[in-house]
Each structure stands twice: as structure tokens, then as C-alpha cells.
C-alpha angles and dihedrals in degrees: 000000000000132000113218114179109313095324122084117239123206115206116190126188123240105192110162111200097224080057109050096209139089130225131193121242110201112218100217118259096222104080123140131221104205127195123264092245140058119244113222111193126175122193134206133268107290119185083219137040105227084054094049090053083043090064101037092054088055089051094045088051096044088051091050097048085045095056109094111230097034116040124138105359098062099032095100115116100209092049086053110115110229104001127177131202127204133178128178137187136217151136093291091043142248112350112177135192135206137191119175139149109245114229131170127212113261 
């Protein structure tokens, strides 16, 4: 193993016996470790969308850094595994939802 800056890099050896010669195969750096449950946030009535994903992200990252054995690090929305959006409009606005599972970079 390796260590490169703060991620943990796997590096696992390819030798081919015809060849003779062996050749590294880097694991990525980026992988995520992601939490054991699914987040569900709602936001509030928005008059526009934009605004509406705007709050429920809000809600879905406060939930996440309130959790005790996640909190900052995985409340990041993009980083989230198999993550929906919803939006829906009515008389009172925009309400969105949001389910996603939190992960933090390794």
C-alpha cells in the first residue's frame, strides 16, 4: 500500500507469466464510504423551483450533520448514492423532496 496526501491509495500487481513482467493497477482514490441508511428531507412552499430545491437541500444537509454518527462530512448532496429529486407544484408553490443515501469522500 501506498499513502498519497490524505486518501488511501491500493495498488495491486498485474505479472503475467508469458510476460514476464508486472504492472501496477491503481485502485481510485475517490471512493466513498456512504452511511447504512437512506435521508429523506422535505422543504417548504417556494413560489419558484430553484428556490424550493434550494430549501430542501438545506433541510437534507442539516439532517445529515444532525445525525450522530455521520454529520459534516456526508452532508454533501452530490456525493449522496442513489439519490432522487422531486418537485412538485401546486396552489401553495414549489414543495420538493429529496432521498439519498449520505457518503463522504475517503
Amino acid at each position: 500500500m501506498k499513502l498519497l496526501g490524505r486518501a488511501l491509495r491500493l495498488v495491486f500487481l498485474f505479472c503475467p507469466m508469458a510476460i514476464g513482467v508486472c504492472v501496477a493497477i491503481p485502485v481510485p482514490a475517490f471512493a466513498k464510504t456512504c452511511a447504512p441508511q437512506v435521508v429523506y428531507a422535505r422543504g417548504e412552499p417556494a413560489t419558484f423551483e430553484w428556490l424550493a430545491r434550494l430549501k430542501t437541500h438545506a433541510n437534507w444537509r442539516a439532517k445529515v450533520r444532525a445525525m450522530p454518527d455521520l454529520g459534516d462530512p456526508y452532508a454533501n448532496w452530490s456525493r449522496a448514492k442513489n439519490s432522487t429529486e422531486r418537485c412538485f407544484s401546486g396552489p401553495e408553490g414549489t414543495i420538493c423532496q429529496f432521498r439519498g443515501t449520505p457518503c463522504r469522500k475517503d
